[in-house]
MARZA-893413 format. One record per residue: residue in one letter; x, y, z of N, C-alpha, C in turn. Coordinates in pm, whole numbers, padded with zeros to 5 digits, always signed. Example, Ala and Ser with C-alpha at 12.3 -4.5 7.8 and 13.67 -1.06 7.14 Angstrom:
! residues 2
A+01319-00569+00780+01230-00450+00780+01320-00330+00780/S+01285-00225+00708+01367-00106+00714+01290+00003+00787/
This chain:
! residues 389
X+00097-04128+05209+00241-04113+05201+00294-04052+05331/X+00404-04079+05379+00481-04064+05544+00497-03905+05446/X+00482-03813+05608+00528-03701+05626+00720-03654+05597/X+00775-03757+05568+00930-03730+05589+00991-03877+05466/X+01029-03790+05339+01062-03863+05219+01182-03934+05286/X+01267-04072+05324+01336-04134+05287+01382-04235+05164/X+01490-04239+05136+01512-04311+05026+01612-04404+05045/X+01583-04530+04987+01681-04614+04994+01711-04695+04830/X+01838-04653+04856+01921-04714+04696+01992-04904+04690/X+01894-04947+04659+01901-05085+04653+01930-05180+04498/X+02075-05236+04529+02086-05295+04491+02106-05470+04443/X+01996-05522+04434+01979-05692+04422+02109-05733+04318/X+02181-05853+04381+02269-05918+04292+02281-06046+04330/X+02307-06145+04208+02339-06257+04194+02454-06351+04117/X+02555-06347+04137+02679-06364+04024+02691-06244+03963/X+02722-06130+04051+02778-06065+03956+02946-05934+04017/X+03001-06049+04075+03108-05997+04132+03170-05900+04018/X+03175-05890+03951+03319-05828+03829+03254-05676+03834/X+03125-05619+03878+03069-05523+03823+02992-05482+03964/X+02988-05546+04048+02923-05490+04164+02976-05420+04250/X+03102-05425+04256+03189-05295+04331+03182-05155+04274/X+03217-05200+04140+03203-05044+04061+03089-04978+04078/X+02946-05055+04073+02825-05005+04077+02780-04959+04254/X+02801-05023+04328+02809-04963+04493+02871-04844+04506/X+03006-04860+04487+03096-04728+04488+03038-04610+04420/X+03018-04641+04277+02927-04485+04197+02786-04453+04260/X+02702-04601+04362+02608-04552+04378+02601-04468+04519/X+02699-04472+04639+02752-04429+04708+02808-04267+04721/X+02854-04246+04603+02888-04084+04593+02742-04043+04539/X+02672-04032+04534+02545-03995+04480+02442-04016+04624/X+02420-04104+04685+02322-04158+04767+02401-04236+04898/X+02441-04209+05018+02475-04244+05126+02395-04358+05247/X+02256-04379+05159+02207-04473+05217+02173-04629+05069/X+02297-04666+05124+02267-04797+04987+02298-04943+05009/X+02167-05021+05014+02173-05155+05046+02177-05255+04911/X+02280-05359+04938+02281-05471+04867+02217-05615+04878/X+02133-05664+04812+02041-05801+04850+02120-05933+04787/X+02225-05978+04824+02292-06075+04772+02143-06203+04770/X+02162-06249+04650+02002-06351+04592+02065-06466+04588/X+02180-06499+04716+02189-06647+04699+02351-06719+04595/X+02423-06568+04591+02549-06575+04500+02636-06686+04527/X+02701-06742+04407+02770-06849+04443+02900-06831+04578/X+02960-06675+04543+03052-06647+04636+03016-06544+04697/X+02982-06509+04867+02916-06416+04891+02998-06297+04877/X+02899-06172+04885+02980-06039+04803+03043-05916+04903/X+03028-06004+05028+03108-05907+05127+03242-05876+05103/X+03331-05985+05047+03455-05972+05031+03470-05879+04892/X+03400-05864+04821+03415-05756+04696+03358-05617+04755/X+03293-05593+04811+03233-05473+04874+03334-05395+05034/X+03431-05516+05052+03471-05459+05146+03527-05296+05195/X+03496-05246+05293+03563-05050+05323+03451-04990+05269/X+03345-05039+05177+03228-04964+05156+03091-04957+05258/X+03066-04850+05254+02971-04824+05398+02808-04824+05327/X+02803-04989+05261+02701-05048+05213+02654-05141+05323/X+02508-05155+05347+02453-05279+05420+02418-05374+05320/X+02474-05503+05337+02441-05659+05234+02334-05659+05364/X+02236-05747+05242+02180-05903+05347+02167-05985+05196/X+02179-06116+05306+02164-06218+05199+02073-06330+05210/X+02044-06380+05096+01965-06501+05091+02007-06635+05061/X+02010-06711+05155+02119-06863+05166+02115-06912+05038/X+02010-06896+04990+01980-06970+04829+01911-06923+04774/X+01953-06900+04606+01923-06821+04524+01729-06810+04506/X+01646-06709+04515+01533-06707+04537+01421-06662+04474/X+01530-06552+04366+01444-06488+04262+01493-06317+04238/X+01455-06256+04183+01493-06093+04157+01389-06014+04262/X+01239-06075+04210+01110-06037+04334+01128-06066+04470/X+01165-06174+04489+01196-06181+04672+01309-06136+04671/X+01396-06057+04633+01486-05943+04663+01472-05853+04693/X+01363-05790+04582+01324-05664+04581+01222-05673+04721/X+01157-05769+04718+01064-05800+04856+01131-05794+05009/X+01280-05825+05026+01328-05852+05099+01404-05705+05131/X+01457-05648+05031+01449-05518+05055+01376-05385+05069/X+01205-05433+05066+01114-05377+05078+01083-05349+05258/X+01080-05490+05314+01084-05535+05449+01152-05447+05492/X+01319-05457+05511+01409-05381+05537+01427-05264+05579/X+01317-05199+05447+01363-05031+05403+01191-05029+05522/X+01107-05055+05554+01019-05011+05639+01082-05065+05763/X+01129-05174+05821+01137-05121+05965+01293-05066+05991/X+01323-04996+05874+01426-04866+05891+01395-04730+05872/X+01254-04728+05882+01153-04629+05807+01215-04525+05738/X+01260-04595+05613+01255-04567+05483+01094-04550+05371/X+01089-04431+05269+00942-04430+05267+00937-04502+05082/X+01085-04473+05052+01060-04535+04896+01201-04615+04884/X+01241-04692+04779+01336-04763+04737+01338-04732+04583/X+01484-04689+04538+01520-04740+04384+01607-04803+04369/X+01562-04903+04290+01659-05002+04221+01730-05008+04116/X+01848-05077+04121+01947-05064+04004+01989-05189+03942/X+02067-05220+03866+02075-05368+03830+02242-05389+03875/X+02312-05521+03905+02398-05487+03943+02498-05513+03834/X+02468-05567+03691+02576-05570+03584+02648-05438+03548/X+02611-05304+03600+02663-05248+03531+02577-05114+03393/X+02482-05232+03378+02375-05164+03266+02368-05010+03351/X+02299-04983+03457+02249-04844+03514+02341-04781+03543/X+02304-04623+03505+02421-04524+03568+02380-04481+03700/X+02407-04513+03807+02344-04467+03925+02377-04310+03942/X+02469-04234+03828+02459-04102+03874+02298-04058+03801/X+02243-04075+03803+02121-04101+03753+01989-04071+03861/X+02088-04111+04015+01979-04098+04114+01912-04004+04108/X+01947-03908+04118+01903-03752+04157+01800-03766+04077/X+01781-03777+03958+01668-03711+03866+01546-03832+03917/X+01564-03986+03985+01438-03976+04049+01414-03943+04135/X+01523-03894+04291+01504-03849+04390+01405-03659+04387/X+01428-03634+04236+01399-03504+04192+01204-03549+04225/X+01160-03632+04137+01071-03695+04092+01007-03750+04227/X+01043-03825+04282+01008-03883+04435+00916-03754+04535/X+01017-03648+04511+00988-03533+04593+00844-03466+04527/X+00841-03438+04382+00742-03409+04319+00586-03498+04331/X+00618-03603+04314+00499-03705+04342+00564-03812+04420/X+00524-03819+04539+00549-03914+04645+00460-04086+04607/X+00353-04066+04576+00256-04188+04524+00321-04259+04437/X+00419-04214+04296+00408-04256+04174+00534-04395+04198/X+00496-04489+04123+00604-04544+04075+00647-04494+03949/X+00816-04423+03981+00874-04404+03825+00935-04502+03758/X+00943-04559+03633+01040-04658+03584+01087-04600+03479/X+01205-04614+03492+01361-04529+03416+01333-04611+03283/X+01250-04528+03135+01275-04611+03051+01415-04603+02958/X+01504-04724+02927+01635-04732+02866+01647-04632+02754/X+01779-04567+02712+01791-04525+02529+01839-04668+02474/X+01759-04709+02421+01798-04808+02367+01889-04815+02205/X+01914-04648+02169+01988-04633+02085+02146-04637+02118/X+02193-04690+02249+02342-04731+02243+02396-04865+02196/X+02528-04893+02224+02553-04987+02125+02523-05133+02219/X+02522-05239+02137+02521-05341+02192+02358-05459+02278/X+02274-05302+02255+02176-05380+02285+02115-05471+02210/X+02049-05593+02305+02042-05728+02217+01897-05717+02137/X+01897-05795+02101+01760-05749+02020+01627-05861+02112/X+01669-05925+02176+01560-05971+02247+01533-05891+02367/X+01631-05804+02392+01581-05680+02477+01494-05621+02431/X+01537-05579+02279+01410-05525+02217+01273-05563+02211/X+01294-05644+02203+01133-05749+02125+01099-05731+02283/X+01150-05830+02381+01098-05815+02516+01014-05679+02555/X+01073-05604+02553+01025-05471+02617+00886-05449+02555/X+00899-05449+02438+00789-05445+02315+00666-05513+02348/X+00705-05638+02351+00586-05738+02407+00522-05695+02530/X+00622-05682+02594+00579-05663+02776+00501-05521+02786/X+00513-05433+02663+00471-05321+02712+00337-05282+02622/X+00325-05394+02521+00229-05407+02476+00070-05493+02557/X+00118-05603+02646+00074-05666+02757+00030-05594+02859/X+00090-05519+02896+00070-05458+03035-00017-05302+02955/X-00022-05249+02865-00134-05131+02816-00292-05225+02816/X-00296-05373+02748-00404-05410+02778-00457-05439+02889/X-00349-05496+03031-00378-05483+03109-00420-05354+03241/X-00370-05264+03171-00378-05133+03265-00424-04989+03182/X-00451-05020+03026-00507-04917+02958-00346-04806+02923/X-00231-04838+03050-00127-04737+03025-00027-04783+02906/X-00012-04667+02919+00128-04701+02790+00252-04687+02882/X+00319-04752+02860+00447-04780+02942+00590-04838+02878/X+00630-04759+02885+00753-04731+02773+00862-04832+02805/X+00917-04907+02888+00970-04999+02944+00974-05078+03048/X+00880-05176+03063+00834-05239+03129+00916-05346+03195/X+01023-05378+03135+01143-05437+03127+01268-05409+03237/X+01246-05252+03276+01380-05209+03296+01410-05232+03477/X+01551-05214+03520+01509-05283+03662+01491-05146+03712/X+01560-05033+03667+01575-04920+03729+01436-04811+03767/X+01404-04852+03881+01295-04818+03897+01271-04692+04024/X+01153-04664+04086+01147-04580+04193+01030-04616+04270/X+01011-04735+04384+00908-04788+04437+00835-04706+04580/X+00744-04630+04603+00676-04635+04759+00667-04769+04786/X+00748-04801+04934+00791-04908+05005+00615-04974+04988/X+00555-04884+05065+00403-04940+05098+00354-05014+04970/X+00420-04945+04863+00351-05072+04736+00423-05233+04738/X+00553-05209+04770+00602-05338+04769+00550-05431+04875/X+00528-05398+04977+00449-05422+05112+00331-05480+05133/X+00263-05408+05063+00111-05431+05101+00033-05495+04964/X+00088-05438+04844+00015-05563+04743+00079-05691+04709/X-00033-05783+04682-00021-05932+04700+00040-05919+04546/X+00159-06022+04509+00237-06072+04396+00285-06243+04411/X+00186-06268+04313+00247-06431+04290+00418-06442+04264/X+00467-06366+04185+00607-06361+04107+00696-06381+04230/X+00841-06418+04135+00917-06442+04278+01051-06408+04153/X+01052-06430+04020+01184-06405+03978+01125-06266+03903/X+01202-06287+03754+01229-06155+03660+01053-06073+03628/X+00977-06236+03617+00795-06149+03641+00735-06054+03713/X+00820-06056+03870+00780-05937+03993+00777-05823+03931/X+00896-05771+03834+00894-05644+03773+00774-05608+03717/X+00723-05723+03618+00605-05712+03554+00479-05688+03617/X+00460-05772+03704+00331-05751+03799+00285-05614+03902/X+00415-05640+03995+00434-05532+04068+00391-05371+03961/X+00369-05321+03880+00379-05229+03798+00204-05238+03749/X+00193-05336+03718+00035-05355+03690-00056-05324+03823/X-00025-05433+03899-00074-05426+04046-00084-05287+04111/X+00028-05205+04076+00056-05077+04129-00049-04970+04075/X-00087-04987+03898-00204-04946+03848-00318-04940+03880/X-00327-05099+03910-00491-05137+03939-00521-05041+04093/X-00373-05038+04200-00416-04965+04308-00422-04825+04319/X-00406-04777+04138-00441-04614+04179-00333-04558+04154/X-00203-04585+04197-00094-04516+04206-00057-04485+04065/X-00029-04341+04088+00061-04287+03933+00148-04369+03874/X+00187-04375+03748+00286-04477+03724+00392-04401+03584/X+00498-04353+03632+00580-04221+03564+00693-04271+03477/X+00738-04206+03420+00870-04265+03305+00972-04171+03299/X+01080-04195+03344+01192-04114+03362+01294-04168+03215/X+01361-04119+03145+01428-04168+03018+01595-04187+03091/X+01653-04267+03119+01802-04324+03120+01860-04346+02999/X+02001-04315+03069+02108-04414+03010+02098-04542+03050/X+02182-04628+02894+02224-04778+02947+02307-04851+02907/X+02320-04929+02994+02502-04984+02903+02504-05111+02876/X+02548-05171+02786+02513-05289+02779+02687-05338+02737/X+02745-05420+02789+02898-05491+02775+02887-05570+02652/X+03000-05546+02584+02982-05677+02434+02906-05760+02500/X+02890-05863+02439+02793-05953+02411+02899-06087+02492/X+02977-06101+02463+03098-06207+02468+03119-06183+02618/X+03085-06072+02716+03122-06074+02845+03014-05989+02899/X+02941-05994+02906+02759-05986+02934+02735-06116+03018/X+02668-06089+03115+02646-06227+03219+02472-06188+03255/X+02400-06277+03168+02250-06228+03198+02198-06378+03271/X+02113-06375+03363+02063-06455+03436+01901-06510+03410/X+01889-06416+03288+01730-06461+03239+01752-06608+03173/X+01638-06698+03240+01672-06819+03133+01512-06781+03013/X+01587-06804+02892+01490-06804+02775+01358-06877+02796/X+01381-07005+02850+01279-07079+02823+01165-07083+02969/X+01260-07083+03067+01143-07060+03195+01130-06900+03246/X+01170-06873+03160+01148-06718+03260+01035-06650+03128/X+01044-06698+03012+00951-06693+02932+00823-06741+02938/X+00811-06901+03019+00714-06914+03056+00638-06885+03130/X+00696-06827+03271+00673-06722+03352+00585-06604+03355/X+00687-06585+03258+00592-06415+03173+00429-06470+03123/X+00451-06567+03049+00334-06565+02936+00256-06597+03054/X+00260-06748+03164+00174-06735+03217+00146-06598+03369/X+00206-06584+03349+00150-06407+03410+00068-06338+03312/X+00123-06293+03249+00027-06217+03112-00120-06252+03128/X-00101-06414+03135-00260-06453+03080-00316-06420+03219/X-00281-06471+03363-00316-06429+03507-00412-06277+03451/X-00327-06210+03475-00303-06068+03468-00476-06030+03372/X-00414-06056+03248-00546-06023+03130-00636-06084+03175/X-00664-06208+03219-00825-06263+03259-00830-06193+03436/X-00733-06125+03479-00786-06071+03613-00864-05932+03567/X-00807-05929+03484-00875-05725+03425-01002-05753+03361/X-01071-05883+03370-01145-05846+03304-01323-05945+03431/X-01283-05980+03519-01290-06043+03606-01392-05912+03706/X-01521-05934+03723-01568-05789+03786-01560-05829+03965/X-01421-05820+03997-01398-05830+04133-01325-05729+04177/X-01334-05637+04269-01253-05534+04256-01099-05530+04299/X-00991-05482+04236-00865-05490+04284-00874-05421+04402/X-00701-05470+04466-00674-05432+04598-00639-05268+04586/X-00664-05185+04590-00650-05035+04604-00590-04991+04736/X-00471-04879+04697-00390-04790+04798-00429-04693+04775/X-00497-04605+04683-00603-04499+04697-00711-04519+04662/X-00792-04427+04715-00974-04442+04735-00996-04388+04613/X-01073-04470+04536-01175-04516+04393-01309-04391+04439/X-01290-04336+04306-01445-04277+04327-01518-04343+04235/X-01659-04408+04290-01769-04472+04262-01773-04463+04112/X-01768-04600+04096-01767-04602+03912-01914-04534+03886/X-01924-04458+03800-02115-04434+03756-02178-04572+03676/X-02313-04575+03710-02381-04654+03676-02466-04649+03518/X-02416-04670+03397-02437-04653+03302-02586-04725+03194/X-02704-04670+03186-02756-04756+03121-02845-04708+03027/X-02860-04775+02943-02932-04696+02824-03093-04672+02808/X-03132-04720+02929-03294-04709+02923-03274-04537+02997/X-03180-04480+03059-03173-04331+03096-03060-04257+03051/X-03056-04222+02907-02900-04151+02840-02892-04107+02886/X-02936-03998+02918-02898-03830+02940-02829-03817+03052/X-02935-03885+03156-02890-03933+03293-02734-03983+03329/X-02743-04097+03232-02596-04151+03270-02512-04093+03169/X-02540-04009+03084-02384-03901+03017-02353-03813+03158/X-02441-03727+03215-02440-03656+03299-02368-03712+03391/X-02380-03826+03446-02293-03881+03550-02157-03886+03484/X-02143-03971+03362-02015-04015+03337-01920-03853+03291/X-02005-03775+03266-01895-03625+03220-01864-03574+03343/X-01935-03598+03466-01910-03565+03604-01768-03649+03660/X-01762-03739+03615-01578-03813+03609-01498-03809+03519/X-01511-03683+03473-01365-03605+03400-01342-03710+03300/X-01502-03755+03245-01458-03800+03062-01500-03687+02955/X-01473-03713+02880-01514-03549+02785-01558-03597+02623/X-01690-03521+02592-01759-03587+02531-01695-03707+02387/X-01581-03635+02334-01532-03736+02241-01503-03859+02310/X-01467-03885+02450-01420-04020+02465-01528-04084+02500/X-01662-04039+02551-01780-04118+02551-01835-04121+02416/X-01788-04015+02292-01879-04136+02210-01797-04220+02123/X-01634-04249+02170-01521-04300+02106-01579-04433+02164/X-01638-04440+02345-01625-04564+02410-01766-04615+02334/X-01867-04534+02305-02020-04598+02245-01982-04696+02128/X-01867-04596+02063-01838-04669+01900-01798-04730+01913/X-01718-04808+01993-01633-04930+02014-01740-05046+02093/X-01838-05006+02194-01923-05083+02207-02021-05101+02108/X-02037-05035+01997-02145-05060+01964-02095-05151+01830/X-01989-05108+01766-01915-05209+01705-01870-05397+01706/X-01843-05396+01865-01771-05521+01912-01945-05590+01958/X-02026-05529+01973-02195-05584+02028-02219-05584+01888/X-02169-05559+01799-02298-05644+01682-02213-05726+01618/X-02079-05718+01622-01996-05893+01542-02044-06000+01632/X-02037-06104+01620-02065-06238+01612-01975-06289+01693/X-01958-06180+01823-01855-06280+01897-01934-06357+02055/X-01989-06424+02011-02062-06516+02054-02059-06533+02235/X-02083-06496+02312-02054-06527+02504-01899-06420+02490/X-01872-06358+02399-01744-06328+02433-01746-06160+02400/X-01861-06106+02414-01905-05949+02384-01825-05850+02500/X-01866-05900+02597-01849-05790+02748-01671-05834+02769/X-01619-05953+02726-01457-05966+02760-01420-05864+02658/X-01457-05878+02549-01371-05833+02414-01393-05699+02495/X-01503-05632+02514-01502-05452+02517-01442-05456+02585/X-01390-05530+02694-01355-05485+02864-01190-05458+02792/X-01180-05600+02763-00986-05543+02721-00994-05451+02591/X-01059-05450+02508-00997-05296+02389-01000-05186+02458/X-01104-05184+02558-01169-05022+02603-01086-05015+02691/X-01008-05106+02776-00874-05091+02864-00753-05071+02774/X-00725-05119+02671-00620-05103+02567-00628-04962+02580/X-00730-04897+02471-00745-04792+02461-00774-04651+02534/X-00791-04709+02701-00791-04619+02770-00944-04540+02746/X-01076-04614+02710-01175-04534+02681-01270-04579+02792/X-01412-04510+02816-01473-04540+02938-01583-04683+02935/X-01511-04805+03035-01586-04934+02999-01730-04945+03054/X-01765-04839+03118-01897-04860+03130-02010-04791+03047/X-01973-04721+02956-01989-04646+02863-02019-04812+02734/X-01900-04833+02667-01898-04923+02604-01984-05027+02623/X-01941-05116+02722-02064-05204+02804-02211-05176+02793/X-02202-05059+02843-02405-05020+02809-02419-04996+02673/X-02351-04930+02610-02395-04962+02443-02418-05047+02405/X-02328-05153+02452-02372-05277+02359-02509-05366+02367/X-02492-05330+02467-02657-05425+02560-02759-05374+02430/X-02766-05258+02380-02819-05241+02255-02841-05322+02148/X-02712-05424+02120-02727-05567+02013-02763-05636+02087/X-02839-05669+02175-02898-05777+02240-03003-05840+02149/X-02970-05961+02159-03124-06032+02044-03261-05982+02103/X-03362-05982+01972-03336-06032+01868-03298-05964+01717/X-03321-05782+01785-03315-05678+01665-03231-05684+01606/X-03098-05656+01645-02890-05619+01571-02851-05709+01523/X-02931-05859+01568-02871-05971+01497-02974-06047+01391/X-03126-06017+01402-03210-06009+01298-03160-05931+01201/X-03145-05840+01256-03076-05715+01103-02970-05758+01034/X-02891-05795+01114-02746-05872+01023-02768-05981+00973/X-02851-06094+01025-02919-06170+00965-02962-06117+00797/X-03093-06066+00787-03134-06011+00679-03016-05960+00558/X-02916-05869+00653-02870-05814+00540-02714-05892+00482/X-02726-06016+00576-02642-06076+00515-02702-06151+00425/X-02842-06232+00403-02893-06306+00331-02933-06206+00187/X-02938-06084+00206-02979-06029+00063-02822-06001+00023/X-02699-05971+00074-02571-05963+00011-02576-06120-00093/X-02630-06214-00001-02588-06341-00099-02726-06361-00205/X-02793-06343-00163-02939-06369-00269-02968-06272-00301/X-02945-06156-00285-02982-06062-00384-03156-06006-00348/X-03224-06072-00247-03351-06038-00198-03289-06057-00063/X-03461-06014+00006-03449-06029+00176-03511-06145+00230/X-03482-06181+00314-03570-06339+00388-03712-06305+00464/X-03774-06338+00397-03884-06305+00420-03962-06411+00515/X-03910-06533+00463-04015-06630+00526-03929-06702+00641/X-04020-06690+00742-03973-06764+00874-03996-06865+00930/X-03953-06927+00935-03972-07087+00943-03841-07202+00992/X-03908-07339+01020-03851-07431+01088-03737-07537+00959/X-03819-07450+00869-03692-07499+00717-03563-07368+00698/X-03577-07224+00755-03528-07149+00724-03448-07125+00853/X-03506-07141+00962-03430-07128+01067-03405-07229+01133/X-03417-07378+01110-03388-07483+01195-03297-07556+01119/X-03324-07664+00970-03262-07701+00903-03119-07629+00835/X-03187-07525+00788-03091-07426+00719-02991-07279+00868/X-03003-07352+00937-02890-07281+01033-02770-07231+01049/X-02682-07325+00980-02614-07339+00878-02517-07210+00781/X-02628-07190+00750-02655-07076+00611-02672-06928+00636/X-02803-06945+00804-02814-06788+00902-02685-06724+00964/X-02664-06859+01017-02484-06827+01068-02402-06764+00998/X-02386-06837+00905-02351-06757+00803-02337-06585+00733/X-02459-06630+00684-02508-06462+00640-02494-06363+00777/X-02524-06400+00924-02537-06331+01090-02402-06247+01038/X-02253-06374+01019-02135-06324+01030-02139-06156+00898/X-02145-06226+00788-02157-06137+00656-02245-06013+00689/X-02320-05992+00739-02459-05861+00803-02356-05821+00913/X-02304-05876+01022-02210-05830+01087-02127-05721+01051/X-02052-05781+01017-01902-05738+00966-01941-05637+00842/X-02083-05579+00753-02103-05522+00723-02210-05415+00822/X-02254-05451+00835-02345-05358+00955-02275-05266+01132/X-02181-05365+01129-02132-05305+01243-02077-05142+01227/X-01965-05113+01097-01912-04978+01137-01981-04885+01089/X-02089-04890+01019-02204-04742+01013-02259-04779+01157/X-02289-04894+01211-02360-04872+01343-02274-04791+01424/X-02157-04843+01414-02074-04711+01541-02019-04604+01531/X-02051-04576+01374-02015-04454+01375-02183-04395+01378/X-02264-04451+01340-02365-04364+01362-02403-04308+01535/X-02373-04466+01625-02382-04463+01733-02312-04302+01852/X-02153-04320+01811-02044-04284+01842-02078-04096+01821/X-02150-04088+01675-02167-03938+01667-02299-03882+01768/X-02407-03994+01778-02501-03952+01869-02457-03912+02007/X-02391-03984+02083-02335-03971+02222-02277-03878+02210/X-02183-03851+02115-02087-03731+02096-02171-03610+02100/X-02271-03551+02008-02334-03503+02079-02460-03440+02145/X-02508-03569+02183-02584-03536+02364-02457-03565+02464/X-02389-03591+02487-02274-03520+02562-02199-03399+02531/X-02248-03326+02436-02189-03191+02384-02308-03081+02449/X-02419-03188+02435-02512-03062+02491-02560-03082+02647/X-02576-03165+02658-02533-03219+02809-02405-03071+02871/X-02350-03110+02888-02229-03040+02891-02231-02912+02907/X-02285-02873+02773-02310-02688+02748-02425-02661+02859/X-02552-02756+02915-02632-02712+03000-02591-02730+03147/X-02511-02787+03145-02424-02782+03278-02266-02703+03330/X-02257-02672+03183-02120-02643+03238-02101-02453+03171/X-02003-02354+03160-01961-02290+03072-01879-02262+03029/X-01796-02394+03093-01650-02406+03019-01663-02431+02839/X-01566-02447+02780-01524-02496+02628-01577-02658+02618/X-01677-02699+02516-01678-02814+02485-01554-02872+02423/X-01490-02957+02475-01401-03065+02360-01454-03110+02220/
């Protein structure tokens, strides 16, 4: 982060003359450095902004919300500016509002903050709702965070993030990505609570189209989720300390490492139980994806999980479920092994594999889950003399 915080108050607009003066002007008594990214407006917005000591630039043709924000990213570095917040230009944001991220900026220079909405005022639509919901349900699997509005434009960017990480997006998706991307590189990622305004409905001018900007999203989403799970490492703006190397032919060894990166024994044996759970269902080539995204959902440790499971590796966890699915249905155990029992009748193993599964799995992880819990309790106590968790 630059030695000397600048800030620049940027506002992207596209058709939205009726509300963009008002919003310059309020953002102006608050913040004295404030640029406008005209995205290609049918009528350009110099003549509505005129006597205001705002810098426009514009884009000949309309280009997207992301190459706005991109274009004012450019900008704000070779004016060496060190962060940018954005506002929307309908009107929705109260830009007297700045201060409390400029408050925030100063406190953590790294973080991206995003202003999540009260969505208890009047008029909000309900696909705002659902949207946000979805998107913020998407982006926890993708980044393990919880993120309270993922949606919103009002944000607080370090220039260098807009800059330097790579983003496919170019319209309303940039929001989405940019925020993930910002995760994967380390950077804090903070939630400031706003006001928001939303105009009846009858004179509301929204520029999202339903059907392609939806498609957009979803195929981002899917980008996104098969990149998190993909063992290539993201682009990072802070330095990663060395994932530990987790494996079960040396426990002790690798608890010791992994409590040495500030996990604490309940969440290693929260991450065992969840590996050791998802490694004995029947999810066939699809073991190490499934843990990678719950244990990112959930924010628990994936290399932890991962080495547990290697534990159901054939032929023991799935012999066993085998068996004890065939005595749920017959009432005995399978005793005899053979090219009639296991070749012809395949069928039937499959079967019973699933039934032994789905019964065998949650005593396995909870039995699993309490072991790790604790030899990482005693682990711990011989290394440490702080308070066990």
């Amino acid at each position: 982060m630059p030695d000397e915080i600048r800030i620049l108050l940027v506002v992207p607009v596209y058709n939205h003359s009726g509300t963009l003066r008002q919003v310059v002007e309020a953002a102006l008594v608050v913040h004295d450095q404030v640029l406008v990214v005209d995205d290609g407006s049918s009528e350009p917005v110099e003549n509505c902004l005129a006597g205001l000591a705002a810098t426009v630039l514009r884009h000949p043709e309309n280009r997207g919300k992301g190459v706005a924000i991109r274009t004012a990213a450019a900008w704000a570095t070779s004016h060496g500016f060190s962060h940018i917040v954005t506002l929307d230009a309908d009107g929705q944001h109260d830009p007297a509002q700045f201060p409390a991220f400029r408050e925030r900026i100063e406190r953590n220079p790294a973080a991206v903050i995003i202003g999540v909405r009260d969505f208890g005022s009047a008029n909000v639509p309900g696909s705002s709702r659902f949207g946000r919901d979805f998107g913020n349900f998407w982006v926890k699997v993708q980044t393990g965070l919880a993120v309270g509005d993922i949606q919103s434009g009002y944000r607080a960017y370090p220039v260098r993030a807009l800059t330097e990480l790579g983003c496919f997006s170019r319209r309303f998706a940039y929001e989405v990505e940019i925020v993930v991307r910002c995760a994967w590189a380390g950077l804090p990622i903070e939630q400031l609570p706003i006001r928001v305004h939303y105009p009846d409905p009858k004179t509301r001018i929204s520029h999202f189209r339903l059907g392609w900007d939806n498609l957009r999203l979803t195929v981002l989403n899917t980008h996104l989720t098969l990149r998190t799970i993909v063992p290539w490492p993201h682009q990072r703006l802070v330095p990663k300390t060395t994932e530990p190397k987790v494996t079960v032919l040396h426990p002790l060894a690798s608890i010791r490492r992994l409590l040495s990166q500030n996990t604490t024994p309940v969440g290693l044996g929260l991450a065992a139980a969840l590996g050791m759970l998802l490694g004995t269902l029947p999810l066939i080539a699809l073991h190490t994806v499934s843990i990678l995204v719950v244990a990112g959902y959930f924010r628990l440790n994936k290399p932890t999980a991962v080495g547990v499971s290697q534990l159901c590796m054939p032929p023991f966890v799935p012999a066993l479920c085998v068996e004890l699915g065939y005595f749920a249905r017959h009432g005995q155990w399978l005793t005899e092994i053979s090219w009639q029992t296991l070749g012809h009748e395949a069928p039937q193993r499959l079967w019973e594999y699933v039934i032994g599964a789905v019964l065998l799995a949650p005593p396995l992880a909870v039995l699993v889950g309490l072991t790790v819990w604790l030899l990482a309790r005693g682990v711990r106590r011989m290394t440490t003399t702080t308070p066990v968790a």
